[in-house]
C-alpha positions as CSV (number, residue, x, y, z in Angstrom):
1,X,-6.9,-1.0,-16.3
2,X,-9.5,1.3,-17.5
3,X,-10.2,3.4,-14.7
4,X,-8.4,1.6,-11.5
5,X,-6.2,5.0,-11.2
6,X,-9.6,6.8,-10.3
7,X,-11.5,3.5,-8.4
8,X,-8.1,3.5,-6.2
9,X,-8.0,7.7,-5.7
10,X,-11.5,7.4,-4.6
11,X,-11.2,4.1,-2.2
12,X,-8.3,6.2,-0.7
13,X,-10.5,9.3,0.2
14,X,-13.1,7.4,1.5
15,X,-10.3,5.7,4.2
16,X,-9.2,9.1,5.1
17,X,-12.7,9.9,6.0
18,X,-14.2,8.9,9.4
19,X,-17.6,7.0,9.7
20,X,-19.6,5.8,12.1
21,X,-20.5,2.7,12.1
22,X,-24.1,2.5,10.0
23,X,-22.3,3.9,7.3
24,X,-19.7,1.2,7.4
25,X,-22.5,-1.3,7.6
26,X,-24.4,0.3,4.3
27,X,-21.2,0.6,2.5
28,X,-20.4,-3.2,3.2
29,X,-23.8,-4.1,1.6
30,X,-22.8,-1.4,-1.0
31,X,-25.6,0.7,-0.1
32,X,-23.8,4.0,0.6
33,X,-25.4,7.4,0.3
34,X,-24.8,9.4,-2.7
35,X,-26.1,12.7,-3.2
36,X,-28.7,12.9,-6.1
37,X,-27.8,14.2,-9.3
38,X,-23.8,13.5,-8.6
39,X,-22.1,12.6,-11.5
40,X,-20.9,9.1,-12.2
41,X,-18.7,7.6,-10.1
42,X,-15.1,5.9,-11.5
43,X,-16.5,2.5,-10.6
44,X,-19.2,2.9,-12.7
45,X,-17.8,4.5,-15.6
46,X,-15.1,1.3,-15.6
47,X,-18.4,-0.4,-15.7
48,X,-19.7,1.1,-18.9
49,X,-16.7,1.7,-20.3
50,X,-16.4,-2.8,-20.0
51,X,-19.8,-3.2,-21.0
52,X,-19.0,-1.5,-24.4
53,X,-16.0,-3.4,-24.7
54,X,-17.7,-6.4,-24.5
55,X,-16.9,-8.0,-21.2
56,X,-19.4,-10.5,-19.4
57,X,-20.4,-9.6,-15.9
58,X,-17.4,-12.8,-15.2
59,X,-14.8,-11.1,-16.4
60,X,-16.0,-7.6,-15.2
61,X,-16.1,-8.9,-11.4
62,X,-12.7,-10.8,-11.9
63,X,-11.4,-7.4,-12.7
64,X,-12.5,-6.6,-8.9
65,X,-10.7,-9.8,-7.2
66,X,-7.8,-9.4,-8.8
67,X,-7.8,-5.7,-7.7
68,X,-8.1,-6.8,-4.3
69,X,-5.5,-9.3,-4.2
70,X,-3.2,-7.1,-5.8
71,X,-3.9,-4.0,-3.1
72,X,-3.9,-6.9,-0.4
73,X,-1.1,-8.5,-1.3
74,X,0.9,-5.3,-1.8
75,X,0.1,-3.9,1.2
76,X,1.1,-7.1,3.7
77,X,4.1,-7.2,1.8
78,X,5.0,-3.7,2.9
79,X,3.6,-4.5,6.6
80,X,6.1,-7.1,7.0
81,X,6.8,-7.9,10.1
82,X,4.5,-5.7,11.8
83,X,0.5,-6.9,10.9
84,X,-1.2,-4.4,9.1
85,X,-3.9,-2.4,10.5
86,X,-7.3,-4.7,10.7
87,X,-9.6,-1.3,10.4
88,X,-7.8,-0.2,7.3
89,X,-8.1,-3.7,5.6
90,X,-12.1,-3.9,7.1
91,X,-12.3,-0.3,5.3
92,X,-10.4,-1.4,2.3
93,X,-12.6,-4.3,1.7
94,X,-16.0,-1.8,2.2
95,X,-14.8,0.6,0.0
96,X,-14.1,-2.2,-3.1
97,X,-17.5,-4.0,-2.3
98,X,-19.0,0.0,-2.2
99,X,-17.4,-0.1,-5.7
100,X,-18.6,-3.2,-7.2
101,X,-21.9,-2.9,-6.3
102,X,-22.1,1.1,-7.5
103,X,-20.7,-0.8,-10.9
104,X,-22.4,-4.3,-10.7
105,X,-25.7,-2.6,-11.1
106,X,-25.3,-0.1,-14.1
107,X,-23.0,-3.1,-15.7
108,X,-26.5,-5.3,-15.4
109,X,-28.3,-3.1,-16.8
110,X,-26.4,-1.9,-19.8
111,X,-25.8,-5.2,-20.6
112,X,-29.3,-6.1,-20.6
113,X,-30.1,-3.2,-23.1
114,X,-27.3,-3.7,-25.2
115,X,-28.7,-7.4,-25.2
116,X,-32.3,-5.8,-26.1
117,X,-31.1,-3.2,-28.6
118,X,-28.7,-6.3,-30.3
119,X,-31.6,-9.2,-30.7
């Protein structure tokens, strides 16, 4: 569970922000802007945090599906029987892939020098 309390608080500020539509396309390749110098973000702290612990870049992204399914699954429960908003679920499902791919890339490479530094 590491830091989903954090990954979720930030997913939610990013759906209470507007954007136009380039940043929705960027953050769907998980190519959003960040300024430079900002601090780590929770998605990639998780991601160290896992890589220390051992985890495989398997069990790291499982950790992301099952986040979605859980959110998902939670949140069309408590639609029922109105259908959920499709822009909230498109934004959702930015704002995780945003995530994993902030996280997929420092998970890569830590794991590649903790690989080096091991052998």
């Amino acid at each position: 569970r590491g830091h989903l309390s954090e990954i979720l608080e930030a997913i939610v500020a990013d759906l209470q922000n507007p954007q136009t539509r380039s940043e929705q396309a960027a953050k769907a390749m998980g190519l959003a802007v960040s300024a430079p110098g900002a601090p780590l973000t929770a998605a990639q702290a998780h991601a160290l945090a896992r890589v220390e612990s051992g985890f495989d870049i398997a069990q790291f992204s499982a950790e992301y599906r099952a986040l979605r399914a859980s959110v998902l699954g939670g949140w069309m429960d408590a639609c029922l029987p109105k259908m959920a908003y499709v822009d909230d679920i498109m934004r959702f499902n930015e704002a995780i892939d945003q995530a994993m791919a902030e996280a997929t890339g420092l998970f890569a490479a830590n794991m590649t020098r903790s690989t080096r530094t091991s052998a």
